[in-house]
C-alpha positions as CSV (number, residue, x, y, z in Angstrom):
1,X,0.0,0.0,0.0
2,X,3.0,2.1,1.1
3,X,4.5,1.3,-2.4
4,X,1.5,2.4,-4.6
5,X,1.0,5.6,-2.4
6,X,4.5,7.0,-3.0
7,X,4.1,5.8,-6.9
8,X,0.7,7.7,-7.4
9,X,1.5,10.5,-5.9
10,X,5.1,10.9,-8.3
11,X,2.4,9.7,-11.3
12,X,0.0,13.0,-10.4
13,X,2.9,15.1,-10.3
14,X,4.4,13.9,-13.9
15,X,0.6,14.3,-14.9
16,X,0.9,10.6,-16.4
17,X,-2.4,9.3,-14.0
18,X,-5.2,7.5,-16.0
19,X,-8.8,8.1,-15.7
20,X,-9.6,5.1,-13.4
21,X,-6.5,5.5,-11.4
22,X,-7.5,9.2,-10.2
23,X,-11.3,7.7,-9.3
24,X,-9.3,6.0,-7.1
25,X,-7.4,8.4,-5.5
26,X,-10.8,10.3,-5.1
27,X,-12.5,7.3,-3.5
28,X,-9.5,6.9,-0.9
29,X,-10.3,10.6,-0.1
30,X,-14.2,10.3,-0.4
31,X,-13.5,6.8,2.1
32,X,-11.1,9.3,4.4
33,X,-14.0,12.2,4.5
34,X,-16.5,9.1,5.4
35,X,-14.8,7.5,8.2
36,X,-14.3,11.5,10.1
37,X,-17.9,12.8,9.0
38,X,-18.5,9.5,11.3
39,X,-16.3,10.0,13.6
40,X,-18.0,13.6,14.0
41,X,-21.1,11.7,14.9
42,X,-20.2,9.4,17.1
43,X,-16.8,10.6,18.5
44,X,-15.0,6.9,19.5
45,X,-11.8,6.0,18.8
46,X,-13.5,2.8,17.2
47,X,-14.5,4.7,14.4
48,X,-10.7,5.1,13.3
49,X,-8.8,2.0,14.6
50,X,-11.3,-0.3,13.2
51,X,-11.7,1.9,10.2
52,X,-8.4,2.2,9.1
53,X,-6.8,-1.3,8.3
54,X,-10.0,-2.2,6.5
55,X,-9.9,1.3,4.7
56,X,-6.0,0.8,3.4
57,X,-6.9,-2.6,2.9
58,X,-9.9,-2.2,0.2
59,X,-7.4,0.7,-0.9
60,X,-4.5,-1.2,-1.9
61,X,-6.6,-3.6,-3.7
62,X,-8.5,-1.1,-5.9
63,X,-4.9,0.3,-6.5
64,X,-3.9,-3.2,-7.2
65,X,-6.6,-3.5,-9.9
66,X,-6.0,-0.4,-11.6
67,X,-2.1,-1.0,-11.7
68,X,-2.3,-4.4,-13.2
69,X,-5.1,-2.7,-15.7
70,X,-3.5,0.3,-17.4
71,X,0.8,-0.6,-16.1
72,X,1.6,-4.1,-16.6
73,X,1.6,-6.0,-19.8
74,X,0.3,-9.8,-19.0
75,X,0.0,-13.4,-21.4
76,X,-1.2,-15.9,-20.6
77,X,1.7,-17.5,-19.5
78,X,1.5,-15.2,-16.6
79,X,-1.8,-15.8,-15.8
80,X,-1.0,-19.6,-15.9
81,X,1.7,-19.3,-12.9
82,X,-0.5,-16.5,-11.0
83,X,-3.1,-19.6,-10.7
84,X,-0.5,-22.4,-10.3
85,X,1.5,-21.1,-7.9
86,X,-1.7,-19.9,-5.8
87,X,-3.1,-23.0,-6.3
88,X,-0.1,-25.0,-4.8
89,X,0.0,-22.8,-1.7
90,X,-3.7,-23.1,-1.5
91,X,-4.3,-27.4,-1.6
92,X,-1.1,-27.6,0.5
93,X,-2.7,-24.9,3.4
94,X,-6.0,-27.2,3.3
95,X,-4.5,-30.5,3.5
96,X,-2.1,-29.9,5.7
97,X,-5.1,-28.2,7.9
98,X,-7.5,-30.8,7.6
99,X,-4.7,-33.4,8.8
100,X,-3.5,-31.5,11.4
101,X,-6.6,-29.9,12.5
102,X,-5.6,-26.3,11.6
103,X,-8.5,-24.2,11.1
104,X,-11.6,-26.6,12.0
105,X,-13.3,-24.1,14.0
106,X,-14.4,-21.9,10.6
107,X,-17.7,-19.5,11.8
108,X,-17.6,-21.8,14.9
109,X,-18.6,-25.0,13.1
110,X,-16.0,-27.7,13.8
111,X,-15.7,-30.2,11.0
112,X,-15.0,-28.4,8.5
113,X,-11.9,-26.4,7.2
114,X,-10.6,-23.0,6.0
115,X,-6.8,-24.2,6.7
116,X,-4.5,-21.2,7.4
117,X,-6.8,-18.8,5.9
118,X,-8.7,-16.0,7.8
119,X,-12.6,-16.3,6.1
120,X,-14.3,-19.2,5.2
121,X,-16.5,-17.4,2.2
122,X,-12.8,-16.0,0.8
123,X,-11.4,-20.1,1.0
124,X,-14.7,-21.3,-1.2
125,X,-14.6,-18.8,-3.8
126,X,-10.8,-19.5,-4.8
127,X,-11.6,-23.4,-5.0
128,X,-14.7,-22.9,-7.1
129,X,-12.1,-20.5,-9.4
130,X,-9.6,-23.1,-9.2
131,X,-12.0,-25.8,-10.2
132,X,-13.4,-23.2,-13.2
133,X,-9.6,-22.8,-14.6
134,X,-8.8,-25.9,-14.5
135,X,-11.5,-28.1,-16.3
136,X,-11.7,-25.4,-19.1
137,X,-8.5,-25.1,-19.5
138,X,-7.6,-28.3,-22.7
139,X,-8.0,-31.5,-22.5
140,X,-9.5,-32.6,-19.3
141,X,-7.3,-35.8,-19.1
142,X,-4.4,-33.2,-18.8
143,X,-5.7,-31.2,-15.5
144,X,-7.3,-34.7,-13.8
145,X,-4.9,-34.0,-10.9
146,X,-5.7,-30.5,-10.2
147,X,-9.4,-31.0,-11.0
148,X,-9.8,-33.7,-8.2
149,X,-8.2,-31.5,-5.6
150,X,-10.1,-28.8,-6.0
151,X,-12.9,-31.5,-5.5
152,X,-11.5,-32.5,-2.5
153,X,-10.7,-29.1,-1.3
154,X,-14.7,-29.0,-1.4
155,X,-15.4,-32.2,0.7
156,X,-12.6,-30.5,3.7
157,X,-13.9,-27.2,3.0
158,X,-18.2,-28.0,3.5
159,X,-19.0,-25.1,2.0
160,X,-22.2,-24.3,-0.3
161,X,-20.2,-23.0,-3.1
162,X,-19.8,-26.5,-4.4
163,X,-23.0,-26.6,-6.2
164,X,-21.4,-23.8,-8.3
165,X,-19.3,-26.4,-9.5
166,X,-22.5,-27.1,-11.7
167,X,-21.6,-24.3,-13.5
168,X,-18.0,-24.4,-15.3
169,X,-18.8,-28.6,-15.7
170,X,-21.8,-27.2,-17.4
171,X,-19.4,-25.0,-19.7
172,X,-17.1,-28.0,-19.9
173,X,-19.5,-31.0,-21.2
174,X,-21.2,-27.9,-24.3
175,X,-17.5,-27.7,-25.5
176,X,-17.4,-30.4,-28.3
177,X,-20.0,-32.0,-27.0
178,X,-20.2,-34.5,-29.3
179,X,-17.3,-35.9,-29.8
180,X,-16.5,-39.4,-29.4
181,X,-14.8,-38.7,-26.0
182,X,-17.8,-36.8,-24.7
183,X,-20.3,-39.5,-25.9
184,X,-18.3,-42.3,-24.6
185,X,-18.4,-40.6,-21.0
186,X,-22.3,-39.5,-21.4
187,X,-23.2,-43.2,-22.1
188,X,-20.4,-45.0,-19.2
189,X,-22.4,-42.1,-17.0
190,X,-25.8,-42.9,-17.8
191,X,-25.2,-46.8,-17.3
192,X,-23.3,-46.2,-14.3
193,X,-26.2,-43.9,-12.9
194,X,-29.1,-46.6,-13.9
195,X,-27.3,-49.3,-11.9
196,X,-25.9,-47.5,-9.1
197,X,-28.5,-45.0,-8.2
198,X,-30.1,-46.1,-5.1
199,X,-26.2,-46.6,-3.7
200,X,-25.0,-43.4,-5.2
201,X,-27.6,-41.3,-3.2
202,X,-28.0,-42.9,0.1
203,X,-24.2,-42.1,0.0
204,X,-24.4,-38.7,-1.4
205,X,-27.1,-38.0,1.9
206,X,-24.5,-39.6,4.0
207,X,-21.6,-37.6,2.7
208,X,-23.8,-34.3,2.6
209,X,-24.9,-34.9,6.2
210,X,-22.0,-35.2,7.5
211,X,-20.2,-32.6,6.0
212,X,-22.5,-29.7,5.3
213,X,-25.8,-30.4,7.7
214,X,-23.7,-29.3,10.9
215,X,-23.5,-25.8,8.8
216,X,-27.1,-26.2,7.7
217,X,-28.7,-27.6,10.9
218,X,-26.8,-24.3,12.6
219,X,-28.6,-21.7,10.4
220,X,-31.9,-23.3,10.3
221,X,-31.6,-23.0,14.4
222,X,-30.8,-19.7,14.3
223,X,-33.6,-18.9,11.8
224,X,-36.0,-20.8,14.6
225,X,-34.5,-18.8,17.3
226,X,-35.3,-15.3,16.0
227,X,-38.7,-16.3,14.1
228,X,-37.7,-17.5,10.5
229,X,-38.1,-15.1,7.6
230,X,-41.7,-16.2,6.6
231,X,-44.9,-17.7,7.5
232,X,-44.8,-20.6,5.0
233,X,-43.0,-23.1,6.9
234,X,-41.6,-24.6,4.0
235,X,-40.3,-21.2,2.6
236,X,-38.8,-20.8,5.9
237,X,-36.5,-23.8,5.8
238,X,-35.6,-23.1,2.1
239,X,-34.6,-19.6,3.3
240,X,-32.8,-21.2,6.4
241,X,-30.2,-22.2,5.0
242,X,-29.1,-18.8,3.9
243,X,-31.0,-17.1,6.4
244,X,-28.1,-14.7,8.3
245,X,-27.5,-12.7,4.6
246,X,-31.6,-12.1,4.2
247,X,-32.6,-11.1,7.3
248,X,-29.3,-8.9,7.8
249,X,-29.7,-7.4,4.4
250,X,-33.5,-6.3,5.5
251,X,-32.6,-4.4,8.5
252,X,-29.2,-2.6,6.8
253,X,-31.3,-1.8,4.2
254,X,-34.4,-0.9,6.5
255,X,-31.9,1.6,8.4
256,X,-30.0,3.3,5.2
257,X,-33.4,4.1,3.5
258,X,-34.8,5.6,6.6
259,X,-31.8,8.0,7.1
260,X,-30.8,10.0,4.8
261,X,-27.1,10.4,6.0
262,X,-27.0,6.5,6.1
263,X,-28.5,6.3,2.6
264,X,-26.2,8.9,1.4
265,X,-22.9,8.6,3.2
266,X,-22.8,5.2,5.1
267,X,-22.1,4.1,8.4
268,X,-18.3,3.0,7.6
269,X,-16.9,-0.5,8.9
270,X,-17.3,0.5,12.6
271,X,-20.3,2.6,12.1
272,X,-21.6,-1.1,10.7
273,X,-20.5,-3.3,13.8
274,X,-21.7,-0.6,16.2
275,X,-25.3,-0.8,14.3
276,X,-24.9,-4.9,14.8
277,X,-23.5,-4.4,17.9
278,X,-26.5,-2.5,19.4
279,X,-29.3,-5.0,18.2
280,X,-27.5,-8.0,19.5
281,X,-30.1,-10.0,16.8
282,X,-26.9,-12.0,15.0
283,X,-24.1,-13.7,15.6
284,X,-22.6,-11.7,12.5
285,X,-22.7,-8.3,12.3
286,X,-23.3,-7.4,7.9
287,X,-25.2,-9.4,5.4
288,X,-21.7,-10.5,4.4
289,X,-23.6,-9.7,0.5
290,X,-20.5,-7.6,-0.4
291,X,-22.7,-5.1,-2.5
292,X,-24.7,-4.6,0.0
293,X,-22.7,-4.0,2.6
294,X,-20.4,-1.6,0.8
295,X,-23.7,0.4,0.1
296,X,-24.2,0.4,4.1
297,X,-20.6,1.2,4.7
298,X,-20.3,4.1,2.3
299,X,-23.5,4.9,1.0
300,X,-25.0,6.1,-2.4
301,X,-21.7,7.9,-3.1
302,X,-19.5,5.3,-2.1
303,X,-21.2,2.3,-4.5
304,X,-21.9,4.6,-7.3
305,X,-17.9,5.8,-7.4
306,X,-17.3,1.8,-7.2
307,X,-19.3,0.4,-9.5
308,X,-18.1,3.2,-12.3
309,X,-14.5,1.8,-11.5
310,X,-15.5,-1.4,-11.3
311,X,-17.7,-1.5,-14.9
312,X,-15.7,1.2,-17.3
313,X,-15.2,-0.3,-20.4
314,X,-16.4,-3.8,-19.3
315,X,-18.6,-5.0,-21.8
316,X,-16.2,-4.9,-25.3
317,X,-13.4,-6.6,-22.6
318,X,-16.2,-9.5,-22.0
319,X,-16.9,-9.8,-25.7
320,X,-12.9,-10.3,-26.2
321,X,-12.3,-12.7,-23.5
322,X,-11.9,-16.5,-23.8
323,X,-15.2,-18.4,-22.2
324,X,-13.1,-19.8,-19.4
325,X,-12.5,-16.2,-17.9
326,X,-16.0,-15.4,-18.5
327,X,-17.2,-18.0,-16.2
328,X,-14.3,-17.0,-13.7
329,X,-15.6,-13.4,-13.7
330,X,-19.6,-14.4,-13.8
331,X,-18.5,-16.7,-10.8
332,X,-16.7,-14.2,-8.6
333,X,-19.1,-10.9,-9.6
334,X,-22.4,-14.0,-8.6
335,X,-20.3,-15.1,-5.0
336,X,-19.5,-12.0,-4.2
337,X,-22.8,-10.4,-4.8
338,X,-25.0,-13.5,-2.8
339,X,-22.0,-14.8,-0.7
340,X,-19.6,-11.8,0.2
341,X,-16.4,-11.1,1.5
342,X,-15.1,-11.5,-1.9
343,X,-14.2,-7.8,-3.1
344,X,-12.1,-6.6,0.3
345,X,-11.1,-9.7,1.0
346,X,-7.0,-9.8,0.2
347,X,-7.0,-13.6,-0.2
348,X,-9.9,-13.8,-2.8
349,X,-9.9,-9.8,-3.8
350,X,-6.4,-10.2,-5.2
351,X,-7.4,-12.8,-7.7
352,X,-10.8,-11.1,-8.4
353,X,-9.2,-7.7,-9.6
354,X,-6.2,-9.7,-10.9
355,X,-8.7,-11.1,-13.3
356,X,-10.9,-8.0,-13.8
357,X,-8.0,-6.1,-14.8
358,X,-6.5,-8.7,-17.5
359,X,-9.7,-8.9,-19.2
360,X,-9.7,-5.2,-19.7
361,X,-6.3,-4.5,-20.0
């Protein structure tokens, strides 16, 4: 962060500054004027220690994004050891976590696994990403390896995100689907599923059970415990299983459209926990729906500034881009809009405006 500061500020004085790199020099100021127009109104030290290291952290990846965009030349060579060597760090962090026991705790829920990584949401992403690179990337005989660890990563992980898998295998089996490779594994899958189906799914329950319904059985009592979201029982278990995002989204959003400040200017990080904090409702203090909760955190100003960053020139980039990236950028922009902690996360944000950035570049 240090490093892009002192290089922005000698690129404003040569006058050399692209147009998205000085929107985000003016949404570090706008998220500097936020975080003391809160401190004005409620005048504790919170508001600026807790403030700052999530402030210079969302700051150095937006100047990360920009700096990759418009300064560095990148093939896709580069691309392929960005994701390689990430990948290697990543599988070795899980497995040797889920054999040692290193992170087994993730949102208080032990059997599962976020390894030596801080967020749970962050861990799920990057193995769904993995996963997407991997099988679209040639011949799937090549990546078998890589393709069942991210696979595995899922089963130590017991996340949700792995029914996104759906999606890149989707993207996978329409890419010559009908040559003799493809049909030979549509038929050996078909016969396998006729004679194996009862087997298959009483193990597929057992396996889901054991891995995910501790997570599941957690929300849904939860839900219970403060009323479910609707009247239709079975609505409310469907929603209970995603409950926390729903009915924390409601109230932030119940709060910024009833104040106009809020809607306006946001509360900032610690403005957010100190709302939470007060209403004791959760066990988590945002919607963790990253959109969302930057809207809460720095209001109409703040998302609008963002999203112009985040979109200029998008749509021609899209167009250009390979169908493998696609998906990776549908995939992260879909997580982090429903999941969260995606865009100011460092371990998943890197890779999101790593990838953001090459597309438009």
């Amino acid at each position: 962060m240090a490093l892009f500061f002192f290089f922005y500020i000698y690129q404003i004085k040569k006058q050399t500054m692209f147009m998205d790199e000085l929107l985000v020099i003016i949404l570090f100021f706008y998220f500097c004027f936020n975080t003391l127009f809160n401190y004005l109104i409620y005048p504790s030290p919170r508001i600026l220690i807790e403030n700052l290291p999530y402030l210079l952290r969302q700051q150095f990846l937006l100047f990360l994004f920009v700096f990759i965009k418009n300064r560095m030349v990148i093939d896709k060579s580069f691309t392929s050891k960005v994701i390689h060597y990430n990948f290697i760090v990543f599988v070795l962090s899980l497995f040797i976590g889920y054999v040692f026991g290193f992170g087994l705790e993730s949102y208080r829920f032990s059997g599962t696994s976020k390894g030596m990584f801080q967020g749970g949401n962050p861990v799920s992403i990057l193995n769904l990403i993995f996963f997407t690179y991997f099988i679209l990337d040639g011949a799937l005989r090549k990546k078998i390896v890589p393709v069942a660890l991210t696979i595995f990563n899922g089963f130590v992980i017991a996340s949700k995100s792995v029914f996104g898998f759906i999606i890149p295998i989707f993207f996978a089996l329409r890419r010559r689907a009908f040559s003799v490779n493809k049909l030979i594994f549509y038929n050996a899958f078909i016969l396998i599923m006729i004679f194996s189906f009862s087997y298959l799914t009483d193990k597929a329950v057992e396996a889901y059970e054991a891995r995910f319904g501790l997570n599941i059985n957690k929300s849904i009592a939860a839900a219970e415990k403060v009323g479910g979201l609707y009247n239709n029982s079975m609505m409310n278990k469907i929603a209970s299983l995603n409950f926390r995002r729903y009915a924390s989204l409601n109230e932030q959003m119940e709060e910024s459209f009833s104040h106009f400040n809020t809607f306006l200017l946001g509360k900032g990080l610690a403005g957010q926990n100190v709302f939470w904090e007060k209403r004791g409702e959760f066990w988590f203090k945002n919607s963790s729906m990253d959109f969302f909760d930057f809207f809460f955190k720095y209001g109409l100003i703040g998302i609008i500034l963002f999203i112009i960053l985040l979109l200029r020139d998008i749509q021609p980039a899209i167009k250009k881009s390979i169908t493998r990236d696609k998906v990776v950028i549908f995939l992260f922009f879909v997580y982090s809009f429903f999941g969260g902690h995606v865009i100011d996360s460092v371990t998943s944000g890197s890779l999101f405006y790593y990838y953001l950035a090459i597309i438009k570049s």
